[in-house]
N, C-alpha and C positions, 0 to 999 in steps of 0.2 A: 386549347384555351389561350386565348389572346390576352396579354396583361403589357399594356406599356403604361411607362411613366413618366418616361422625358418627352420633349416639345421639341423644334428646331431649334427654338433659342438654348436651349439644353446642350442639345448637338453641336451649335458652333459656342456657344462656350467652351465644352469637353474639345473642340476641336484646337481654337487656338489658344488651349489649357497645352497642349500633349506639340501643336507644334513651338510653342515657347518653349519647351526642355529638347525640343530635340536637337540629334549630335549636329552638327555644321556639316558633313555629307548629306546629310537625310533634306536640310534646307537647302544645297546648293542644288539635287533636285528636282525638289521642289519651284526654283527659278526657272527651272527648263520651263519652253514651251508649253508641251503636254500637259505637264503636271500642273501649271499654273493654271491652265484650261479647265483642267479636272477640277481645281479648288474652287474655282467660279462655279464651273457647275453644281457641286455639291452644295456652298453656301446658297446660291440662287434659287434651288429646289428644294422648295417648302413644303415636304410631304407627309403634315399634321393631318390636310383633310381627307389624304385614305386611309386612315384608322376608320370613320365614319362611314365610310364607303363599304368596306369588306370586311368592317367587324363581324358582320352576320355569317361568313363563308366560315368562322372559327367555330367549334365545339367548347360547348364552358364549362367543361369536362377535360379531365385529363394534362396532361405534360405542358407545361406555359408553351406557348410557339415563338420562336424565332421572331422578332421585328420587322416586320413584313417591308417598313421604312428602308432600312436599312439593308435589306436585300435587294428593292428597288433601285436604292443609290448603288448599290455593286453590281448591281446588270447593268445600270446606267453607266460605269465604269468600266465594264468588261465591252460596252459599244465603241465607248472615247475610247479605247484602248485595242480596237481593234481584234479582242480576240473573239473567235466563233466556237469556242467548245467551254464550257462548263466546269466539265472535269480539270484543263489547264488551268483556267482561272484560277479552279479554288487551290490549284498547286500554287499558282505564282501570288497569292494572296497569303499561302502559308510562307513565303519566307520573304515576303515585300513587307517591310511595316510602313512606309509613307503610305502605300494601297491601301492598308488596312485601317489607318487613321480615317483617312479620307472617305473610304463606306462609315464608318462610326463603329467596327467590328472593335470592342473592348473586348480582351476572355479571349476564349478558342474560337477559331475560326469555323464558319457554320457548316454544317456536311453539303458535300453536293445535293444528296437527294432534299435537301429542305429547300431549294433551290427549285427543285421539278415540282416540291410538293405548292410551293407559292403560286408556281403557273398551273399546275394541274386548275387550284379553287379557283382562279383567276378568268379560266379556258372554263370552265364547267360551269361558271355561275351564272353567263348571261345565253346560254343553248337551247334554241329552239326548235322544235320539231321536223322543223323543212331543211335545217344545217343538216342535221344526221338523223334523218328518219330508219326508222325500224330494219335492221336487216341490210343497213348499208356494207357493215364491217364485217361481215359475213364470209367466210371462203367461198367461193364458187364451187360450184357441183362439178366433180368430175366423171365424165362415160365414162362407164365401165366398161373392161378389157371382155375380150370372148376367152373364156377358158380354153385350154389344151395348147400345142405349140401353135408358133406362128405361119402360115403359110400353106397347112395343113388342112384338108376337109377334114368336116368330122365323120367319125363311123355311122352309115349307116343300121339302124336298128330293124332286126328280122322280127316279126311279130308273125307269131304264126296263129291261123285263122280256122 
């Protein structure tokens, strides 16, 4: 079940709400390069109109989901940032809080798999038949082996007549 309520303007509210208290290590930085980069990108990227987009990929059933926004900006993050594994990230997201501001991650930090699960509906929702037709993902058939040892004729059978 998809349920959001804030806007972007929400988000960089809540954003320079959280970096106005923070310590003077966290804003020095914050000056570095990177991260100043990061900050750009995430205010820049106004990602109100994929709610509209992929609200239909949700279930209106069941456990609210993850902000799909806000996953977006920390994959968007995890690219600025050079890292290629998922499972890292969400390591270096549990003990970074500049990182975590800057996806908009309020609360716990979201599990990897809600990560796979956002690409999964993502990868699934526009697949068409000639992408992965029928029987693509298939094992291959393996010949089968001749019974008895290897290298061996078999016994000829007496039949008597």
């Amino acid at each position: 079940m998809l349920t959001v309520s804030s806007t972007h303007q929400d988000f960089l509210q809540d954003l320079n709400g959280r970096i106005a208290i923070m310590h003077s290590s966290q804003i020095d930085r914050l000056n570095d390069l990177s991260y100043a980069m990061a900050l750009g990108k995430v205010t820049l990227l106004n990602l109100d109109p994929v709610i509209d987009v992929i609200s239909h990929l949700y279930s209106s059933r069941g456990r609210p989901a993850a902000d799909p926004r806000m996953l977006i900006r920390s994959l968007v993050l995890m690219y600025h940032f050079q890292e290629t594994s998922i499972q890292l990230w969400h390591d270096r997201l549990e003990y970074d809080f500049l990182l975590r501001v800057l996806c908009g991650i309020s609360g716990r930090n979201p599990a990897v798999g809600t990560y796979y699960s956002l690409m999964d509906r993502l990868y699934l929702w526009d697949i068409s038949v000639n992408i992965l037709p029928a029987g693509k993902n298939n094992k291959p058939k393996k010949a089968k082996k001749p019974k008895g040892r290897p290298g061996r004729k078999p016994k000829k059978v007496l039949t008597q007549m």
